[in-house]
N, C-alpha and C positions, 0 to 999 in steps of 0.2 A: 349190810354191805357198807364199805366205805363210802365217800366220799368221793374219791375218784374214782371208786367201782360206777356210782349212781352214774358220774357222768360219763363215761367210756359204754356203758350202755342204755342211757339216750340218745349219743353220737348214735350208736348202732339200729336204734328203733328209725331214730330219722333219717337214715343210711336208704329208704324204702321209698324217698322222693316226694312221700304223702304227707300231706298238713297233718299234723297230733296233736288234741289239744293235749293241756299240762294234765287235764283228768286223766285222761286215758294212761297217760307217761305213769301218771301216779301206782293207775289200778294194776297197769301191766309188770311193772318195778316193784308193786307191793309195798311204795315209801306214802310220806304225806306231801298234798302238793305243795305245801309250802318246799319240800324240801327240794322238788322238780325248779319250784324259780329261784330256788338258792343255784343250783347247781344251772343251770340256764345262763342265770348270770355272770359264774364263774366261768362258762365255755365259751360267754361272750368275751370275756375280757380276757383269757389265753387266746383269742383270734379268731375262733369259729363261727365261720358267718352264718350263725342260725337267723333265720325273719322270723318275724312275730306277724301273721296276718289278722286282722280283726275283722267280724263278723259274723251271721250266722257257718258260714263254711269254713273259718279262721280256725289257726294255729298252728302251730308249728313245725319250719321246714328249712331244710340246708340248701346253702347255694348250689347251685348243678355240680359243677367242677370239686366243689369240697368232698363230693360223694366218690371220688377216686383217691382218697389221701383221710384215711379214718385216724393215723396215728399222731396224737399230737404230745408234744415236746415241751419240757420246761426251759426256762433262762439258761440253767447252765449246760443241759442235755445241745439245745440250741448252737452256744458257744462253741463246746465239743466236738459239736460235728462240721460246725463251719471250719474248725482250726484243722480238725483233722483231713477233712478235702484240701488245703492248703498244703501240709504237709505231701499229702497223697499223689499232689498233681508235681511238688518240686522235685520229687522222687523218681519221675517217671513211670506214673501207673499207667496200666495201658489202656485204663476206659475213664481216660481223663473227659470226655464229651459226658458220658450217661452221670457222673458226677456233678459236673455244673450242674447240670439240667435238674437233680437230685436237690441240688442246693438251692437252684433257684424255685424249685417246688416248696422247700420250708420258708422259702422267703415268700412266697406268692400266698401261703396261709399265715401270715401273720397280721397282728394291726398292727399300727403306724409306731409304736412307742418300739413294740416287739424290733420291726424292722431297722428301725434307730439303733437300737442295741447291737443287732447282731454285726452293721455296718460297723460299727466303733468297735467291736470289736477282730472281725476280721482284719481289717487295717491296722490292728494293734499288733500283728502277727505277721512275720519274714521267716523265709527258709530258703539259704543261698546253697545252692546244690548246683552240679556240671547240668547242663539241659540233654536233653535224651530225644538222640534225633529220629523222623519219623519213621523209617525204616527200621530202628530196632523197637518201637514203638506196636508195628506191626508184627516183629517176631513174637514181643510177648503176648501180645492177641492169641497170635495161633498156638503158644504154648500151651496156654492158661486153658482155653476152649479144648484143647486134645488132653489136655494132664485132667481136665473135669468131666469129659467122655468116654476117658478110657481108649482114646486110639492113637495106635501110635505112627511116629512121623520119621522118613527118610532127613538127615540132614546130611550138609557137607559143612564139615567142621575144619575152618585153620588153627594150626597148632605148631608148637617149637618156636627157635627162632627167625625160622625162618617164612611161617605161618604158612608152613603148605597143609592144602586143602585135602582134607579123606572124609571117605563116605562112609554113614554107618546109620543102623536103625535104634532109636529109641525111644524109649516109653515112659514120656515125662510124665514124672510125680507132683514137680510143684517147683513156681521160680519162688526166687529168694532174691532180697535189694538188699547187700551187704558191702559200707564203704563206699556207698555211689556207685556200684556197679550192678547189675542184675547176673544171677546165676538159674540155672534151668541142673534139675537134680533127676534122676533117673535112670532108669535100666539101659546100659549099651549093650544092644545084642552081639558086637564086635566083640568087646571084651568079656560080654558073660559078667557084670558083676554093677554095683552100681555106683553112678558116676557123677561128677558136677560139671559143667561145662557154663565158661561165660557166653553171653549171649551174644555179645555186641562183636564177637570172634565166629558167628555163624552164620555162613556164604549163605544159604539156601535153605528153605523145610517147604515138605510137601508130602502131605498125608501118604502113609503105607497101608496096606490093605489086613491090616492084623488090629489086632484090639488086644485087651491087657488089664488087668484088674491089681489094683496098688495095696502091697501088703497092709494088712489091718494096723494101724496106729503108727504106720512110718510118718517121721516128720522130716520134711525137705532140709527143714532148719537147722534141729540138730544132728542131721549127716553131717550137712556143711562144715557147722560148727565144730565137730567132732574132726574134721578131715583139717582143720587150721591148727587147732590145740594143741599141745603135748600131751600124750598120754600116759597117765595120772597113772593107771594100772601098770606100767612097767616103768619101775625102777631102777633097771640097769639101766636103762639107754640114756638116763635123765642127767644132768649134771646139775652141781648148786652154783649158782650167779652171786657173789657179792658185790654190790657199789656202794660207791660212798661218792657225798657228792652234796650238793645246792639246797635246801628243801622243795623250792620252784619246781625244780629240774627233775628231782625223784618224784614229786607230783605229779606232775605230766607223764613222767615214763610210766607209772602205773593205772595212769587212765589209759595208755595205750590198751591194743583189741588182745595182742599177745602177750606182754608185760603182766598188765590186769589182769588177767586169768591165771599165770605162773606163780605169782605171790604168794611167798611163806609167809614172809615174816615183816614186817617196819619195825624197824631197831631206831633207838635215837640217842646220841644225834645222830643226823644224815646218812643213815645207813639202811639198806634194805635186803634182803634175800630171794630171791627168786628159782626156782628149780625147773630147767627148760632143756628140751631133747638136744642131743650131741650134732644131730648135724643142722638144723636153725644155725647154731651158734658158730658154725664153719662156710654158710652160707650167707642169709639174711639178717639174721642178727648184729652185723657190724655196721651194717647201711643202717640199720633204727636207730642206734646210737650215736654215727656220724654226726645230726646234727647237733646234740649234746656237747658237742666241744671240750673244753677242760672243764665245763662244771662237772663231770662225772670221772669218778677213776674207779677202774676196775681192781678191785681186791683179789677176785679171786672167781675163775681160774686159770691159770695163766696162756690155755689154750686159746681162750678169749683174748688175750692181753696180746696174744703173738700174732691173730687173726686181725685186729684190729690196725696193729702194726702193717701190715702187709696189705691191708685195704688203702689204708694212709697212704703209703708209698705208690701205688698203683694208682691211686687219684691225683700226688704230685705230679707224677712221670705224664698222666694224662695231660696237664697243662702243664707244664712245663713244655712238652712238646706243640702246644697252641703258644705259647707266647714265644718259644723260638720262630716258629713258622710266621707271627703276625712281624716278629722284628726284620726279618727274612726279606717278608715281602714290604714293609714300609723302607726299607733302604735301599729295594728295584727301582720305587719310584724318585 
């Protein structure tokens, strides 16, 4: 065995709360004992409080408390997971509690250098994210617990513009945090078919008396994702995007979530291709580019060009009619 076989199963021999001497560790592991205080001492100094009792009845035993936590972690494994509860909590996870307490458990088996590190580096580490208030904190509890049960849940859902509230039952598959927002994916037994719904838009849930079994290999994520995209597989509906423009500026538009995924082609200079569904580009497409300004000019296609046009003006007219009304009312006074 290796190495860190030998010592993942001495942790386990002295997992049994009984003094061992190093013979026994030996005869039982089938190693030599020298190799039992090689690897002792290595388990000392990754942080596990093995004692050394001396005597006729002496040898070898774990702290009480280390006997609930066999699994132990290198520097960078260490790093990783403190970085990654960071992340995890700025996101709005919802079992942001059993976390710490996760973390403060690999902090509670380390020694003091261990502990040093991991401190310098969690502190090395920010993640500025909207905060996620307690009440939808709660929702994804009860999601996450019924999507992993298999039972499904009554909600009342607000929707439109005007976010009126409807009832309907569904059979959550699994949230998803996309953009700072959380989505909740699933069977609407209203619509028959399956759905994503935000969460932070949902009045109510309260367990229904049905249960439900989540098709084999469906992933919540790429629905999601699949229901944002353009789709790739139909070529009529698609048009081709040409800009030209800044190199900054075309940078940035292809890190975008929809941009970045539409990419043909980077032509240079400043020029890029994109192929994206007909109605995006009659809707929300002109608002993503809004704030591009004149670094970007559309080439092409002019349906875009005329779309743009007509958002422009609609955004003048907007304020144009706030600074008549602010002039308005500064010469009542």
């Amino acid at each position: 065995m290796s190495k860190a076989d030998n010592m993942l199963s001495i942790l386990w021999l002295l997992r049994s709360g009984k003094r061992v001497t190093a013979q026994q560790l030996a005869d039982d592991l089938e190693i030599h004992v020298r190799t039992v205080y090689r690897c002792i001492d290595s388990l000392c100094a990754s942080g596990a409080p093995i004692i050394a009792d001396s005597g006729p009845n002496g040898g070898y035993r774990l702290l009480g408390e280390f006997i609930d936590s066999p699994l132990l972690f290198d520097a960078e494994e260490q790093k990783a997971l403190v970085h990654a509860s960071v992340f995890a909590r700025e996101a709005g996870y919802p079992f942001t509690d059993a976390l710490a307490r996760a973390v403060d458990k690999l902090k509670r088996y380390t020694n003091e250098e261990q502990l040093e590190r991991i401190n310098r580096h969690s502190s090395g580490l920010a993640v500025i994210q909207t905060p996620t208030d307690a009440r939808e904190l709660e929702l994804l509890r009860q999601l996450e617990e019924a999507a992993a049960r298999g039972e499904s849940l009554n909600m009342d859902y607000a929707k439109g513009p005007e976010l009126t509230s409807g009832n309907r039952v569904l059979d959550p598959y699994g949230i998803v945090h996309w953009k700072g927002k959380w989505y909740i994916v699933g069977f609407c037994r209203l619509r028959q078919e399956v759905r994503s719904f935000r969460v932070d838009r949902i009045v109510r849930l309260e367990a229904a008396d049905t249960r439900f079994e989540r098709p084999a290999a469906f992933s919540p994520r790429d629905f999601l994702l699949r229901s944002l995209l353009p789709n790739s597989a139909d070529d009529k509906t698609q048009v081709i995007v040409r800009l030209q423009g800044h190199e900054h500026a075309l940078n940035e538009l292809c890190k975008h979530w929809l941009f970045g995924h539409a990419l043909v082609e980077r032509r240079r200079p400043g020029e890029v291709l994109f192929k994206l569904e007909e109605l995006p580009l009659k809707t929300y497409v002109p608002y993503f580019l809004l704030p591009y300004g004149r670094s970007l000019e559309i080439l092409e296609p002019q349906m875009l060009i005329d779309r743009m046009a007509e958002v422009s003006l609609q955004m003048f007219k907007h304020y144009e009619v706030m600074q008549i009304k602010i002039r308005k009312d500064g010469n009542r006074r």
